[in-house]
N, C-alpha and C positions, 0 to 999 in steps of 0.2 A: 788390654781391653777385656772384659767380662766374654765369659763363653770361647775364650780363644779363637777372638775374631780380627782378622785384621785386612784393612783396608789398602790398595796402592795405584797408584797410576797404569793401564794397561800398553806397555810401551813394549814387550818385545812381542814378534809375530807369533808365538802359543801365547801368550795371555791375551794380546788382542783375540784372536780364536777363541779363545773360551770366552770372553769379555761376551761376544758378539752374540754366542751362542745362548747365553744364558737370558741377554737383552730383547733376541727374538724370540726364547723359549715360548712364548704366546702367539706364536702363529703357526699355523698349519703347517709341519713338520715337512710335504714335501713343498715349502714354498723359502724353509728357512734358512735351507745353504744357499738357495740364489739368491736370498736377503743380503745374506754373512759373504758374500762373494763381493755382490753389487757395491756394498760399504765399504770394504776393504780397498776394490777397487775407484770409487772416488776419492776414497782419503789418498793413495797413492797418485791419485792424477791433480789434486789438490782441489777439488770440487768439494768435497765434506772432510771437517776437519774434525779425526779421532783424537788429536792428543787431552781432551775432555774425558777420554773414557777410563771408568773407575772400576777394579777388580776388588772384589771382596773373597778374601778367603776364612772358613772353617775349619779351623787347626791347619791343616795342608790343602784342601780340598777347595775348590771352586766354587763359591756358594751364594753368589748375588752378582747383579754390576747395575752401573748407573753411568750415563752420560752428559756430561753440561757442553755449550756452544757457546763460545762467548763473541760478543759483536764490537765493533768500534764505537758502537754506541753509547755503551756501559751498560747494557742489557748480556746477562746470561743465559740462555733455553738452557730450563732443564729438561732429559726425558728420564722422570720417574724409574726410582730402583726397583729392579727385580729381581727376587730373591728364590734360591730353592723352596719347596714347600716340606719346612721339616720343622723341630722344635723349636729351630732358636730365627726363625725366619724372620720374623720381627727386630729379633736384634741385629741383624743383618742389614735390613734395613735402612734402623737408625745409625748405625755406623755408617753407610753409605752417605746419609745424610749430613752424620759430621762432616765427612770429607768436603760433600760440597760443600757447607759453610764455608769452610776453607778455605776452598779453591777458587768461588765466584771471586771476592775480594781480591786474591791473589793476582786474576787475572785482568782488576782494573776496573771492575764491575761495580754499581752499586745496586744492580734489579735484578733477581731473579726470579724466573718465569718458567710458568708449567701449562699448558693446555694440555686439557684431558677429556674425552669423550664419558657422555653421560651414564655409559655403565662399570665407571672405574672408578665404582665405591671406594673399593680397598684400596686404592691410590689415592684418591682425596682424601681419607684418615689418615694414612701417613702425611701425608703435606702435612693436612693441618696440626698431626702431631708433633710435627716436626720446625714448627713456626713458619708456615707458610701460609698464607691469608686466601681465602676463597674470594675475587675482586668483582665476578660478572659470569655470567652466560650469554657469552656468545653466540647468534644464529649469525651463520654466512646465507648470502642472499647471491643470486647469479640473476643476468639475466642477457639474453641472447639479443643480439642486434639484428640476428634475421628476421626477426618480426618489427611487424613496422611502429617506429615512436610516435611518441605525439608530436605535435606539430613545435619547433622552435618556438623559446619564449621571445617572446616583444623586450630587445633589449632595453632592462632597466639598470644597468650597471655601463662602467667600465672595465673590462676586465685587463688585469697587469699580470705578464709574465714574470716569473722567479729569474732575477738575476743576482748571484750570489756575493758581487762587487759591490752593488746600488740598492737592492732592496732586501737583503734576508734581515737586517734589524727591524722591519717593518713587518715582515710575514712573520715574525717570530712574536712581536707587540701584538699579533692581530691573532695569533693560536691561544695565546694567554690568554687573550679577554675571552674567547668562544667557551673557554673551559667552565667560564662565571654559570652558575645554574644549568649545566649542561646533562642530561640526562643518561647522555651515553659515558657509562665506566665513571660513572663522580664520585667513586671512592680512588681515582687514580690521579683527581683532581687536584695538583698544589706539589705532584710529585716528582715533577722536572719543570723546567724552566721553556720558555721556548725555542730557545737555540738546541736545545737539547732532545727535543720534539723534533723538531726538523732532521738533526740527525738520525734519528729512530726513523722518521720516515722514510728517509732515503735508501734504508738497506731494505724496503719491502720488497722490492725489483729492481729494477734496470731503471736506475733514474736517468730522468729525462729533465731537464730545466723548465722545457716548454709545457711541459703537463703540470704541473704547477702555475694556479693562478688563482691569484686575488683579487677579490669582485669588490667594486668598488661604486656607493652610491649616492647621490647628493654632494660629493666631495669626500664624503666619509669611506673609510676602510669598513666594509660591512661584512664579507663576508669569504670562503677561503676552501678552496677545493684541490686537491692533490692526487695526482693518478700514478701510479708506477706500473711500470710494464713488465708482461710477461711475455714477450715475445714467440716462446716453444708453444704456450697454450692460444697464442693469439688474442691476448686476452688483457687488459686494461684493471686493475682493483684500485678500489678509491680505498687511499691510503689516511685520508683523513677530509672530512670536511664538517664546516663550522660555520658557525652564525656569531658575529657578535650580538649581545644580547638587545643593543638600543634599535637594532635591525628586524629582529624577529618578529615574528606574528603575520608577517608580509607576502609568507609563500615565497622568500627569495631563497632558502633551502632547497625549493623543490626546481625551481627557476635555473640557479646555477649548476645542479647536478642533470639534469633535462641538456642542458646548455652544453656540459662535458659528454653526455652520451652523444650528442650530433657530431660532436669536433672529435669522440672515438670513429662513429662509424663514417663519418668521410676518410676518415685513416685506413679504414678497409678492415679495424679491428671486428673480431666474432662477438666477444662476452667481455660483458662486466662483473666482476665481481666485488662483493664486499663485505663486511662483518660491522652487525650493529648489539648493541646491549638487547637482552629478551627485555628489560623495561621501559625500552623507550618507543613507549607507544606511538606516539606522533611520527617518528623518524620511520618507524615499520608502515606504517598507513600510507605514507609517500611513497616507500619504497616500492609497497605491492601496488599505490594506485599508477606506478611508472613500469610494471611488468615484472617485478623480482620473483624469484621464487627459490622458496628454501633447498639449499642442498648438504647443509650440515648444520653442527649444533657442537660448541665446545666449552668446557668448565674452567677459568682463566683462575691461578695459583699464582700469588707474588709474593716473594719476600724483599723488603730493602735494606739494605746492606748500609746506610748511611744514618 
């Protein structure tokens, strides 16, 4: 490789260490051995899982690393390579970058994905030089169920629980169509299947069967809300919700997510969370006229593999 740079897998306990070291080098130096502690110590108890982590070396020397997570989903998290800051730090880099090419596929993947915070220029250049597609921006929304909701809607649905014997080919027909004109992430639109969506959903937390459900109106499948639980934060995120399209316009959007904030807080949960596209106007205008409010903002990187 050009510049006598070479890449490899961080597998024994000094390369993991330096892996780790190099991957936190951006944080407040007395915060980054109890970083480099804390991760070591997951991966050991099997809570986070290192065998993703990639060491870059500079003829001998220690000179970038990069981390991929791969999911049963066929999704990969990457977190962005970080390289020393010297001349060949770019090509550092993109050899990190090969690797992952690599290794996402290897590992069964056909998505990789990078969230990035909005001042990580020089990590968005790389992606995108590196054939990674910029797909959305992200705002996460929270909102507290100690403050009091609006009043339950006037049931105009049925609502059906997810059961994975009798109806996931149903919730799966009914993610597909929501996707038709859908404003949240529609560059992501056409790019799994829904059985495939439903999987993804399910590693967002602590799946639960019964926080899934499918609102159903006139006879018709109209519409589809999914909660996953965080339990440690006490806390409920809508993992996905959808409108088929010959439904919309009705405010049943607004209706069945109103609908899942009462049946969180009878559960005794705190906060909802959730993340919508910054372009979808309509979807943010419910969201704050039901109490959200912003608590972050992330830059979504995909590459597909297929």
């Amino acid at each position: 490789m050009s510049h006598e740079i070479s890449v490899r897998s961080a597998n024994t306990v000094e390369q993991r260490a330096a892996a780790l070291e190099l991957l936190f080098s951006r944080s407040d130096p007395a915060e980054r051995a109890e970083q480099v502690a804390e991760a070591v110590a997951a991966h050991e108890t099997q809570q986070f899982d290192l065998s993703g982590l990639l060491i870059a070396y500079h003829v001998s020397d220690a000179a970038g690393a990069a981390l991929t997570v791969s999911q049963e989903d066929g999704t990969t998290y990457v977190w962005p390579p970080v390289a020393e800051a010297n001349s060949v730090q770019g090509a550092v880099v993109d050899a990190l970058f090969d690797a992952i090419h690599e290794r996402v596929p290897q590992a069964g993947s056909w998505l990789g994905q990078c969230l990035l915070e909005p001042h990580q220029t020089a990590d968005s250049e790389a992606l995108e030089r590196n054939d990674f597609s910029h797909m959305a921006e992200l705002q996460f929304l929270s909102r507290s169920l100690a403050d009091p909701l609006p009043d339950r809607p006037v049931e105009m649905f049925q609502k059906i629980e997810f059961n994975e014997q009798d109806n996931q080919f149903r919730f799966a027909k009914l993610l597909e169509a929501t996707y038709q004109g859908s404003l949240d992430c529609p560059n992501f639109s056409g790019l799994r299947t829904g059985e495939e969506a439903l999987a993804s959903h399910r590693t967002a937390g602590e799946f639960s069967p019964n926080l899934w459900n499918l609102y159903e109106v006139d006879g018709q499948d109209a519409g589809v809300l999914l909660f996953a639980r965080h339990s440690e934060e006490n806390t409920w995120e809508v993992a996905y919700t959808g409108i088929h399209p010959a439904a919309r316009g009705r405010g049943l959007g607004k209706a069945i997510l109103l609908d899942g904030m009462h049946e969180a807080l009878q559960a005794g949960v705190g906060n909802i969370l959730l993340a919508v596209d910054s372009n979808n106007k309509y979807a943010l205008k419910v969201y704050r006229e039901l109490g959200f409010l912003g608590v972050g903002q992330r830059s979504v990187f995909i590459k597909v593999y297929r």
